[in-house]
C-alpha positions as CSV (number, residue, x, y, z in Angstrom):
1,X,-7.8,-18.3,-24.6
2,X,-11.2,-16.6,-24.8
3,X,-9.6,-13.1,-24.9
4,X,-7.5,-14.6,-28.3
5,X,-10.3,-16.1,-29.8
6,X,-12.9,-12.9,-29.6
7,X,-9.6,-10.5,-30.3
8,X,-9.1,-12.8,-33.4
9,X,-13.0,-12.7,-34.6
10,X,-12.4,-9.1,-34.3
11,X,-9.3,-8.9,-36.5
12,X,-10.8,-11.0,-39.1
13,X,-14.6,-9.4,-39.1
14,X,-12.6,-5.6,-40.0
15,X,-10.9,-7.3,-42.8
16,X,-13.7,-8.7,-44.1
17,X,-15.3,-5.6,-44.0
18,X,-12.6,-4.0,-45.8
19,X,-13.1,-6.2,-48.4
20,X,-16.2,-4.6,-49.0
21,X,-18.7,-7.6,-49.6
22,X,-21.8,-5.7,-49.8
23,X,-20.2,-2.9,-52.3
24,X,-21.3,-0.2,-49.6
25,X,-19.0,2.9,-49.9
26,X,-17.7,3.4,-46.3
27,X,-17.4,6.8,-45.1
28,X,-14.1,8.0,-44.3
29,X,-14.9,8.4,-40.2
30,X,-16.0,4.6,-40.6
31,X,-12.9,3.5,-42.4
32,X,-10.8,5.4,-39.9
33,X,-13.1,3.5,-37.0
34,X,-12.1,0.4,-38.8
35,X,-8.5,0.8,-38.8
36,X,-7.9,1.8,-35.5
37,X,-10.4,-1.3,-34.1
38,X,-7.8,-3.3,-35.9
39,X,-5.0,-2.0,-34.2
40,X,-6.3,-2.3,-31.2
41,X,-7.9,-6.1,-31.8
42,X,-4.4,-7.2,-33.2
43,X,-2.6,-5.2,-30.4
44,X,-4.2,-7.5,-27.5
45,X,-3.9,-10.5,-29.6
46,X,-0.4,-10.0,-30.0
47,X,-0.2,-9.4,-26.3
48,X,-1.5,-12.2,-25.2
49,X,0.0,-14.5,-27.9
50,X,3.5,-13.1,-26.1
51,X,2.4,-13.9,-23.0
52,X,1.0,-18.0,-23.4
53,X,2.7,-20.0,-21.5
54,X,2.4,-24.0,-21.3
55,X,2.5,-25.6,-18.0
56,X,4.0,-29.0,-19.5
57,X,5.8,-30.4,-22.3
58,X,2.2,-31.4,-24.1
59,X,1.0,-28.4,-24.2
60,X,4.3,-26.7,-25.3
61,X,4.1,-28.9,-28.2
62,X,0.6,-28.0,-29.0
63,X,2.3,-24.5,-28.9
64,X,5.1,-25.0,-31.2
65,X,3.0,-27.1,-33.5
66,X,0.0,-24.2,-33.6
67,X,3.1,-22.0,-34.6
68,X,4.2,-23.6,-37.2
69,X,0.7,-24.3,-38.7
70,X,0.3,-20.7,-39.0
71,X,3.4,-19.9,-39.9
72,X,3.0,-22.3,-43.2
73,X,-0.6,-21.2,-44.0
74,X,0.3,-17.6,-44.0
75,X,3.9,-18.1,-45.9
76,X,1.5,-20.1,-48.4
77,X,-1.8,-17.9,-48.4
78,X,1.3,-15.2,-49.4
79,X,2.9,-17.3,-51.9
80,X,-0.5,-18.6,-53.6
81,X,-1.5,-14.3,-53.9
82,X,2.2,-13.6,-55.2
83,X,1.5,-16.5,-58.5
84,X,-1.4,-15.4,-59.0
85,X,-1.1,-11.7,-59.4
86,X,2.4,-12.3,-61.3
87,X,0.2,-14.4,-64.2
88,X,-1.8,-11.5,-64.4
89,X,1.5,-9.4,-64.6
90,X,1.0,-6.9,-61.7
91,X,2.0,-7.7,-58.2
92,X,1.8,-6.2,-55.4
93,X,4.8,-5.2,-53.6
94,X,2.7,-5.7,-49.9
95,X,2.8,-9.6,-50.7
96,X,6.5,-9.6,-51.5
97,X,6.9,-7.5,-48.5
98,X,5.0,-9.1,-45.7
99,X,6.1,-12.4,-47.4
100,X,9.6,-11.1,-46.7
101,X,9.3,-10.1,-43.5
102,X,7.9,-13.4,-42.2
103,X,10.3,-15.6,-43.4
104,X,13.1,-13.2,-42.3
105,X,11.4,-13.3,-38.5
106,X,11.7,-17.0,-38.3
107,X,15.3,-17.2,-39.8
108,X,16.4,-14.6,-37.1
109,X,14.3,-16.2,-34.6
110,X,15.9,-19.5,-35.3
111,X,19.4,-18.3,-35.1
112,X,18.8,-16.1,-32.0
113,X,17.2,-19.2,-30.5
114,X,20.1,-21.1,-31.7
115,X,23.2,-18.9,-29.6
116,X,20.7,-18.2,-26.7
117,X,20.4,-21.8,-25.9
């Protein structure tokens, strides 16, 4: 849990700093830094999101429910940037894209899920 939540931090402190918020030009060599710390930061979160497991039926709950929060905010964060940028007439293919992908992962997660079991 500790290893998620500083692995997170990470992941979200290097987008906020691609975001530029101090209008500092970043060197190249410090962009490249930044990229590869958030490979490796989303690399070990994704590991150890794979590898959670709930000891009872409470905390699997907790699990799904965590899931699906996520799921939702990001499908919406996604949907909110896709509006906006289509009233100003110029959207970005990289919302349409990950919004794609994510919604394609849980319908082929759901029907995997569904013949598995």
């Amino acid at each position: 849990m500790i290893i998620e939540s500083i692995s997170a931090a990470v992941i979200l402190g290097i987008a906020i700093l691609f975001l530029n918020p101090g209008h500092l030009s970043m060197p190249e060599s410090v962009s490249s830094m930044l990229i590869v710390g958030m490979i490796v930061a989303f690399l070990a979160f994704g590991a150890f999101i794979l590898k959670e497991k709930s000891s009872d039926e409470r905390e699997t709950t907790h699990l799904l429910m965590a899931g699906r929060i996520s799921y939702l905010a990001g499908v919406g964060a996604l949907i909110i940037g896709t509006v906006v940028q289509a009233l100003s007439h110029e959207i970005d293919p990289w919302l349409i894209i990950a919004l794609s992908v994510m919604i394609f992962a849980k319908l082929a997660s759901r029907i995997y899920m569904h013949f598995k079991m």
